[in-house]
C-alpha positions in Angstrom: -2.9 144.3 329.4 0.6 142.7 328.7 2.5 143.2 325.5 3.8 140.1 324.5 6.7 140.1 321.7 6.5 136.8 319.6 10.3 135.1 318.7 9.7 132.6 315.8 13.0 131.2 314.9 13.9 128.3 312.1 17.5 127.4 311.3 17.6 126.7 308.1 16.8 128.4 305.0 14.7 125.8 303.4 12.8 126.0 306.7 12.3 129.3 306.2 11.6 129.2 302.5 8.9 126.3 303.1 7.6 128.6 306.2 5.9 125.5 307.4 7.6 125.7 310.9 7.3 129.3 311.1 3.7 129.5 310.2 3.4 127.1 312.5 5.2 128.7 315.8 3.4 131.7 314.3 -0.1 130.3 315.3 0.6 128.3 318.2 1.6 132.0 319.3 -1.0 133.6 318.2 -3.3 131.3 319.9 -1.7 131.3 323.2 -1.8 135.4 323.3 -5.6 135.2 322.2 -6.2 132.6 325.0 -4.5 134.3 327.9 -5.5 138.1 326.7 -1.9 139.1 325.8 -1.5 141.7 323.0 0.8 140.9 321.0 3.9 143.6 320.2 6.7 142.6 317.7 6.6 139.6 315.8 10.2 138.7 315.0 10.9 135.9 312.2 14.4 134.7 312.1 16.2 131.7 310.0 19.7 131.7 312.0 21.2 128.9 313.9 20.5 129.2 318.0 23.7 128.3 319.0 24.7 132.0 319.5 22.8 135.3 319.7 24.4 136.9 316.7 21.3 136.7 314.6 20.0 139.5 312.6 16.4 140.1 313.5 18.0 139.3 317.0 20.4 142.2 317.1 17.7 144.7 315.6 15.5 143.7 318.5 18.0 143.7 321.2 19.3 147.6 320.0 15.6 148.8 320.2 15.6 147.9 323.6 19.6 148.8 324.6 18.3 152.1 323.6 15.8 152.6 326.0 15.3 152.1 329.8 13.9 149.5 331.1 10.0 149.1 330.7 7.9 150.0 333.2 5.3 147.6 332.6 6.7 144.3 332.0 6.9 142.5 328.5 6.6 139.0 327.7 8.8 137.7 325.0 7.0 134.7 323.7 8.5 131.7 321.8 7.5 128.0 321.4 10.2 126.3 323.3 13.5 126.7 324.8 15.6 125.5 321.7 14.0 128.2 320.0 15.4 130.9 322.1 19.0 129.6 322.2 20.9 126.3 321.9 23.6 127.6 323.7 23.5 127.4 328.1 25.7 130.2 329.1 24.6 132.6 326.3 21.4 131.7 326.9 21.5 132.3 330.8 23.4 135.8 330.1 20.6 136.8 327.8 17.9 136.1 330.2 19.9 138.3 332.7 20.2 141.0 330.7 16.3 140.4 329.2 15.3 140.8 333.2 17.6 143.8 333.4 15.1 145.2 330.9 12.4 144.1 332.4 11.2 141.3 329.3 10.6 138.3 330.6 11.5 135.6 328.1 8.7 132.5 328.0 8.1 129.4 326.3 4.5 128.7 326.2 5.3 125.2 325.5 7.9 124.8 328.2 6.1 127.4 330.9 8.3 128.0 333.9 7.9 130.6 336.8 11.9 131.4 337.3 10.7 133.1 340.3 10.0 129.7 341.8 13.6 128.5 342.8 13.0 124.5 341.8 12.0 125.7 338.2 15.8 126.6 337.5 16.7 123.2 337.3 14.2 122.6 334.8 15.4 125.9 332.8 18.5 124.0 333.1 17.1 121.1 331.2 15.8 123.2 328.8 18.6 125.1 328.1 21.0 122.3 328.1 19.4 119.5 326.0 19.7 121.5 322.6 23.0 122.1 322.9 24.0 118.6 324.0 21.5 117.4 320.8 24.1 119.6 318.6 27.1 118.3 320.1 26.3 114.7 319.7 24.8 115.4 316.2 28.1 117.3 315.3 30.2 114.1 316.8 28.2 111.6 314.8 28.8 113.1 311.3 32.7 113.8 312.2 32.5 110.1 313.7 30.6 108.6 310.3 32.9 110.8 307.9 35.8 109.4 309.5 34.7 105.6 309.2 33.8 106.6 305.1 37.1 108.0 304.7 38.9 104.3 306.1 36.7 102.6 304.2 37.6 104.5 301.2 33.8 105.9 300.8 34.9 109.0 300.9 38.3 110.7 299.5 39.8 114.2 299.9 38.1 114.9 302.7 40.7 114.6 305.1 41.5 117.7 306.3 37.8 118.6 307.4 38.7 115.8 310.5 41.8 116.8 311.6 
């Protein structure tokens, strides 16, 4: 039977306080393991930002298995979607390079794709690429809406955050 590591990831504290989004990823999961007769490994719970791999619980998982050879019998690292996993493309696409390396196969039961199916990249591609562009607009809104408060005088000594 299949070890399946579970990745539940929330980026913000009051997220992670509340715990409604982690209890939540927690039992979709859960369920999906019990459904498909995975056992279930590590669960991992981390409340870091996705836009790069320098999370805590991240690094602790990552130097259990930089320790070790790769697994003979494959492992599934489970999380709900794509954004969860990272919200970056190209550190995303390294990861999953050096994931296979180690023979963990990272999965989003919500977003299921067999990468071993060449047309399926271009959807990973979509998945990958979509959170980060969300961020990037998002961050290009606020700068763009602090700006327009500062000339309308809505908003004073703030200034140097926009240039």
């Amino acid at each position: 039977m299949a070890i399946a590591d579970l990745y539940i990831r929330v980026s913000t504290d009051e997220q992670a306080d509340k715990g409604y989004s982690q209890r939540d990823q927690e039992e979709r999961l859960r369920s999906h393991c019990f459904r498909t007769g995975l056992t279930i490994g590590k669960v991992i719970f981390e409340d870091h930002s996705a836009k790069s791999f320098e999370r805590p619980e991240w690094k602790k998982y990552m130097l259990e298995f930089s320790r070790r050879k790769a697994e003979k019998e494959g492992r599934l690292l489970l999380f709900t979607k794509w954004d969860r996993f990272s919200r970056n493309t190209s550190d995303a696409y390294q990861m999953i390079g050096y994931l296979k390396k180690k023979n963990i196969t990272p999965q989003a039961i919500e977003q299921s794709l067999d990468l071993s199916i060449p047309e399926n990249k271009v959807l990973l591609a979509i998945y990958l690429s979509t959170p980060e562009v969300e961020n990037d607009r998002r961050a290009l809104n606020v700068t763009n809406g602090m700006r327009r408060a500062i000339k309308e005088g809505r908003m004073r000594n703030c200034s140097l955050w926009l240039y």
